[in-house]
C-alpha positions in Angstrom: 0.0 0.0 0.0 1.6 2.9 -0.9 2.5 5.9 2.3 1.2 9.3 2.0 4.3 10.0 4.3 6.4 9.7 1.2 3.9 11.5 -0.8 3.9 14.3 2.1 8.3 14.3 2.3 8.3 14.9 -1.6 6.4 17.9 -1.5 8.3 21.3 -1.7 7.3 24.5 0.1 7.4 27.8 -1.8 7.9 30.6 0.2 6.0 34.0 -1.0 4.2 32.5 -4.2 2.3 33.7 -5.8 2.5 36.7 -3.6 4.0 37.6 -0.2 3.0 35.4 2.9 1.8 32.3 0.7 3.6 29.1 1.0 2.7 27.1 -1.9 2.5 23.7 -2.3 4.6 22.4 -4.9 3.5 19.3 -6.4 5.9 19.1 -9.2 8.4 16.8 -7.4 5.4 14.0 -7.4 4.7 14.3 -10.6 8.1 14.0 -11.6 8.5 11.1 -9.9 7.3 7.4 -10.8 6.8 5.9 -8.1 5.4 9.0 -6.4 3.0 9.9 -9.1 1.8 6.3 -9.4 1.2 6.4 -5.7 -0.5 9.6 -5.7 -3.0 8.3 -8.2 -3.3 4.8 -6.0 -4.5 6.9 -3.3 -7.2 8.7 -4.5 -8.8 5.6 -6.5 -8.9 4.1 -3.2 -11.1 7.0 -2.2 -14.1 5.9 -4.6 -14.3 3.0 -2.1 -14.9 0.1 -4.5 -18.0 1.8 -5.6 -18.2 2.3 -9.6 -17.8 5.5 -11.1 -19.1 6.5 -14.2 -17.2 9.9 -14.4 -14.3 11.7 -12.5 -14.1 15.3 -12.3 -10.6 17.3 -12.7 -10.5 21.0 -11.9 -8.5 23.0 -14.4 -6.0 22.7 -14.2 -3.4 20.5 -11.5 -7.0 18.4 -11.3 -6.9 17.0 -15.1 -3.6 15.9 -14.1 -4.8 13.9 -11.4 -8.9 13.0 -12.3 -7.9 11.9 -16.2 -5.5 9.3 -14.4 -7.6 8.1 -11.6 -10.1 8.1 -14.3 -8.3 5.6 -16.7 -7.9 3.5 -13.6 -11.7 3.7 -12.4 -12.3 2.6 -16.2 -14.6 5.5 -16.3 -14.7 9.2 -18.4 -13.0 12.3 -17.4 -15.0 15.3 -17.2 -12.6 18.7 -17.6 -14.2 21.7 -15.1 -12.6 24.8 -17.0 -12.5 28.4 -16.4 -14.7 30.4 -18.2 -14.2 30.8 -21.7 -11.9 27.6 -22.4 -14.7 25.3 -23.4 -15.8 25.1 -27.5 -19.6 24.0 -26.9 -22.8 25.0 -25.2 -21.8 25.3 -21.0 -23.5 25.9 -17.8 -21.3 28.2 -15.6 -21.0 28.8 -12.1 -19.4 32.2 -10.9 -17.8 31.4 -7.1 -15.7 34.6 -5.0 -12.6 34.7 -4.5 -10.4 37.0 -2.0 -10.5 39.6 -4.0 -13.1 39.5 -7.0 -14.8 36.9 -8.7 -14.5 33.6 -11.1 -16.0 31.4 -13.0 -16.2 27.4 -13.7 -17.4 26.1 -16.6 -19.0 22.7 -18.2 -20.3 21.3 -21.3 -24.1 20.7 -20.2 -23.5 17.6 -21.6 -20.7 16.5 -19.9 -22.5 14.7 -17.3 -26.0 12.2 -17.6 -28.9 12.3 -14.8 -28.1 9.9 -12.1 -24.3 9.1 -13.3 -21.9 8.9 -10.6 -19.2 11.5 -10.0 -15.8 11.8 -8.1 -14.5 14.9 -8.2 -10.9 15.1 -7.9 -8.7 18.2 -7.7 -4.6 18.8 -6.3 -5.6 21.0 -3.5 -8.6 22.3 -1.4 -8.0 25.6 0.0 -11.0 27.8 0.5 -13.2 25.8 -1.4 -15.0 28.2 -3.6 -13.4 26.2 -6.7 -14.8 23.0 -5.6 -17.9 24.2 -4.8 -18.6 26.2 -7.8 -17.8 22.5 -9.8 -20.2 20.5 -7.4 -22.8 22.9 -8.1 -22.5 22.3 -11.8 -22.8 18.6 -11.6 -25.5 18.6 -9.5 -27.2 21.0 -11.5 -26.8 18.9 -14.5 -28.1 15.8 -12.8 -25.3 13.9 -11.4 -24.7 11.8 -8.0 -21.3 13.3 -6.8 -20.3 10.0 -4.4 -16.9 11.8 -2.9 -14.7 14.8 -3.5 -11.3 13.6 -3.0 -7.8 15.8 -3.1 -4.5 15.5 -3.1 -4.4 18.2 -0.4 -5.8 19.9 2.1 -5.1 23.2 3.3 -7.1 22.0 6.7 -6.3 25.7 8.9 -9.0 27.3 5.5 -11.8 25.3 6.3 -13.1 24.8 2.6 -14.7 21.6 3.5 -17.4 24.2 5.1 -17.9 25.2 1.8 -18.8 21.8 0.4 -21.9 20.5 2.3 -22.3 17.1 3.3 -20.0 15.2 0.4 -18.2 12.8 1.3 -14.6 14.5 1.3 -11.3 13.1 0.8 -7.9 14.2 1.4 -4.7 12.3 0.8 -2.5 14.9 2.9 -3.9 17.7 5.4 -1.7 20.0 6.4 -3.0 22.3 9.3 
């Protein structure tokens, strides 16, 4: 079974990006990294819980990464959740706030059939206003969201406030 400790030792802090008092999460040593990548994406297909999945859910855009893998290994689609404006066909959009300002999710309102099941699967919850603003959208359209899983979570934000009852998933949590 692979260890989210070694998952958790791979990942590098950035000090002051994107701006001043951040420390960002780098992820790129795990995706760089075989064995590390291929446990990453173990992890978070264990989260579905044995239960089949007709869809996962990426986030644009560190979640396609992620959600088109553990959605080859589910055997089931991928569904891309863009920003606004990066999608060719007819969309349903979702605008969500953000610290300072607004944004906008966006997906093909055919991305998703009533009553399929749906794991959504981003890199990182923070806030939660990205997740929430994609949960929105596939419930809107119909779907059964069974988890929301994540590489991970910022725990000291408290975005899991932000997304309901779902069951919620996260690999790493650092408070």
């Amino acid at each position: 079974m692979p260890s989210p400790d070694s998952l958790r030792s791979a990942i590098r802090d950035v000090i002051d990006f994107p701006t001043p008092g951040i420390v960002f999460k780098d992820i790129t040593p795990i995706l760089s990294d075989p064995v590390h990548f291929r446990d990453a994406i173990t992890l978070l297909c264990d989260t579905a819980g044995g239960r089949k999945i007709d869809k996962v859910a990426g986030i644009d855009a560190r979640g396609f990464i992620f959600a088109s893998a553990v959605a080859d290994r589910l055997g089931a689609g991928f569904v891309p959740v863009r920003k606004k404006g990066k999608l060719p066909w007819k969309t349903r959009q979702v605008s969500y706030a953000l610290e300072y300002g607004e944004s906008v999710v966006e997906l093909h309102e055919d991305a998703v059939a009533p009553g399929e099941s749906v794991l959504l699967v981003d890199d990182l919850l923070a806030t939660g206003g990205t997740a929430g603003a994609a949960l929105k959208l596939l419930e809107d359209l119909g779907s059964e969201v069974v988890g929301v899983s994540f590489l991970i979570e910022l725990g000291f934000l408290n975005g899991r406030e932000k997304l309901g009852d779902h069951k919620i998933e996260s690999i790493l949590i650092f408070d």
